[in-house]
C-alpha positions, 0 to 999 in steps of 0.5 A: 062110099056107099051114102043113102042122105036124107030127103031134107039135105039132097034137097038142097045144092049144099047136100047134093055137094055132100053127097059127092064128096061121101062118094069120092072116099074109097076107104083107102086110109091113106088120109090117116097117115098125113093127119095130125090128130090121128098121130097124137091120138091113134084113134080111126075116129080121130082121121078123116076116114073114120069122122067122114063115116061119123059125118055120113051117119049124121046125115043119114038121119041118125042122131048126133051124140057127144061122142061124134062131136068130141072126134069132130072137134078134135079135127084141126081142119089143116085139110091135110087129108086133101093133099094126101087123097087120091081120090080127091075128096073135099074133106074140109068142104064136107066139114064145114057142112056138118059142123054148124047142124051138129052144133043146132042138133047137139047142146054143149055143156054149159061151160064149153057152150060160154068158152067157145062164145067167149072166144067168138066174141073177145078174139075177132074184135080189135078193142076187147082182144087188145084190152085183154093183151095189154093186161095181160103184158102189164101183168106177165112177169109176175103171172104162172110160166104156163100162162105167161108163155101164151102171152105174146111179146110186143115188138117194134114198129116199122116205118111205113113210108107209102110209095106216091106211084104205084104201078100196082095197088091192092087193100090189104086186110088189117086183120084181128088178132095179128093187128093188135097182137103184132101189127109189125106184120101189115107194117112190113108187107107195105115196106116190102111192096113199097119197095118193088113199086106195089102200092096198098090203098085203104078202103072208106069202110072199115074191115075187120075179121075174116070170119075163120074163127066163127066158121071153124067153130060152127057158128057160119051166120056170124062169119058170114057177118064178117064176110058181108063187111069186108065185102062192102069196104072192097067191091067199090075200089074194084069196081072203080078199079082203084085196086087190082086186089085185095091181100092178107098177111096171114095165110088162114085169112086168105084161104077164108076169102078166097071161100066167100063165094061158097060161104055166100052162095045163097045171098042175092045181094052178095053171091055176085060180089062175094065171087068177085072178091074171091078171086081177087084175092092174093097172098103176097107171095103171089105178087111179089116176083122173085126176080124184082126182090132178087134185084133189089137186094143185090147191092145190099149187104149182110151175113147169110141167114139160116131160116127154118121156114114152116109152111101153115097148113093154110098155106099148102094145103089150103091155098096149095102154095108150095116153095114160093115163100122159101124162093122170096126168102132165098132172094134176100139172102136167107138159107133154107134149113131143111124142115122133117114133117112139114106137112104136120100141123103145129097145132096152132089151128085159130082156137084149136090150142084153147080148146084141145091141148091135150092134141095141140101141145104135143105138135107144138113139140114135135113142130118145133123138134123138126125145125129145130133139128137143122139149128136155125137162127130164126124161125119163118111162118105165114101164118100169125096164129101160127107164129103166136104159138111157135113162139111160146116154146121157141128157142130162137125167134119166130118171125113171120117171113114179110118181117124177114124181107123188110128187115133184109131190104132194109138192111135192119138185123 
């Protein structure tokens, strides 16, 4: 694809990069046929063949309108089209570029501009978000069915007995929304490594979001904020060796870290480590061994259990982890359903479900059609966002899959 950018954007690293990527497209359209907005909607200007043309047209110097920003914002970024590209074009790199200048150039309307920071500021924090969850929770049963539904359910707690000699340990991110949403999660991942001798160690400073919220809705320096602080409470226990990495539950989260090095490539003070920390990065599924899990569920017992496993975009086409997660679960006993449409968003996508349901609801459905089709007893993710909005209209229950390990190995239904 022919791109003539401006002086102002080739002259930095960042605009080079933007310009290869706008090369790299060949005008196939083969993007389109994997990407989930366009299936809903239908528009070229809503898959990453036609917002590309929108993306090069901005940075060619011509003005921003809310047209372009309302095709923008319909993009899930699950990077789909990145698996699905012959050419290889960067799809999800280019985007993050564009987004925070469309957001500087174009005002929003005054009630989108407050929703949007409403969510930058209530969601990522631990305090206000669990405030809002428990009134919410206190007052579900005499709420709307349309708003109950988006309320999580609360559940129980595992008991965490952390293993004294560890013959590997990591820091695992507490995460925002999944600790205080479902904190069974990091509960289960300590079980499940605890047991295969895999130790978790805190770090001094606290830790917090990962910074996926703010970038997907374009506002880079307040994920970059989030960036710095996880930063800080990790480096050290690297340096000194304490841990060999650092471990989220979540998948969206792990693919954002892995990304720090980019999204801190201009900071002296933090580039270096930014880099270091990136690559230490880990989803779970990448330091369990399948054989380890395998030998110690084997003189467990327990009825086989039917899972229908959907794979996050954050997971596939992010992290480009494929069968892992469903060979782990196999080990414990578990029947792999199979799945229609895996590829396909469910919709969730951070804020995405807040802001597009008119795009969002209808892949929920169809998510859930797919998985449901093989009648599974249980349903399996890796992403808590994910997991939150399969469960709003779930017919049976969803389940992140390091709760399904725990629950196995443990011998707990």
């Amino acid at each position: 694809m022919r791109a003539k950018l401006t002086d102002e954007i080739l002259g930095s690293a960042d605009g080079k990069e933007a310009e290869a990527i706008l090369r790299a497209c060949v005008h196939c359209g083969f993007c389109n046929a994997t990407c989930p907005s366009y299936q809903v909607v239908g528009d070229e200007r809503d898959g990453p063949r036609g917002r590309i043309y929108l993306m090069k047209s901005l940075l060619e110097g011509l003005p921003g309108d809310a047209l372009t920003q309302t095709h923008l914002d319909r993009c899930l970024g699950c990077r789909a089209c990145e698996t699905t590209c012959p050419s290889g074009v960067r799809y999800g790199r280019l985007l993050d570029f564009v987004r925070p200048r469309l957001e500087q150039s174009m005002r929003r309307p005054a009630r989108v501009q407050f929703v949007r920071w409403l969510l930058r500021k209530i969601v990522p924090s631990r305090v206000r978000f669990g405030a809002l969850l428990f009134v919410g929770r206190c007052l579900r049963p005499v709420l709307p069915k349309s708003i109950a539904r988006l309320i999580p359910e609360r559940h129980a707690r595992l008991v965490v007995r952390p293993r004294v000699r560890a013959t590997h340990n990591f820091a695992l991110l507490a995460g925002c929304v999944q600790q205080v949403a479902a904190p069974q999660i990091n509960d289960a991942a300590q079980v499940v490594l605890s047991a295969l001798e895999l130790g978790i160690i805190a770090p001094a400073k606290a830790t917090g979001c990962c910074g996926a919220l703010a970038l997907h809705l374009g506002a880079n320096e307040e994920a970059k904020v989030c960036a710095r602080r996880n930063i800080d409470a990790w480096y050290p226990l690297l340096k000194s060796r304490q841990i060999e990495g650092v471990l989220s539950a979540s998948s969206g989260c792990t693919q954002i870290i892995k990304d720090y090095g980019h999204l801190l490539r201009d900071e002296p003070n933090y580039a270096e480590r930014a880099e270091v920390i990136a690559a230490a990065t880990r989803d779970p599924s990448e330091v369990i061994e399948c054989e380890s899990l395998r030998a110690h569920y084997a003189n467990r017992s327990g009825a086989s259990l039917r899972i229908a496993f959907q794979s996050p975009c954050s997971l596939q086409h992010g992290l480009r982890i494929n069968g892992t997660i469903e060979a782990l679960l196999e080990a414990v006993g578990c029947t792999l359903a199979p799945s229609l449409e895996g590829h396909l968003c469910c919709g969730s996508a951070g804020a995405y479900s807040i802001l597009q349901p008119a795009i969002a609801e209808p892949l929920l459905a169809r998510k859930l059609h797919n998985l449901g089709a093989a009648k599974p007893a249980m349903i399996a993710t890796a992403n808590i966002g994910c997991q939150l909005h399969l469960a709003k209209d779930a017919t049976v229950p969803v389940r992140h899959w390091l709760e399904i390990l725990a629950a196995r190995i443990a011998k707990v239904s």
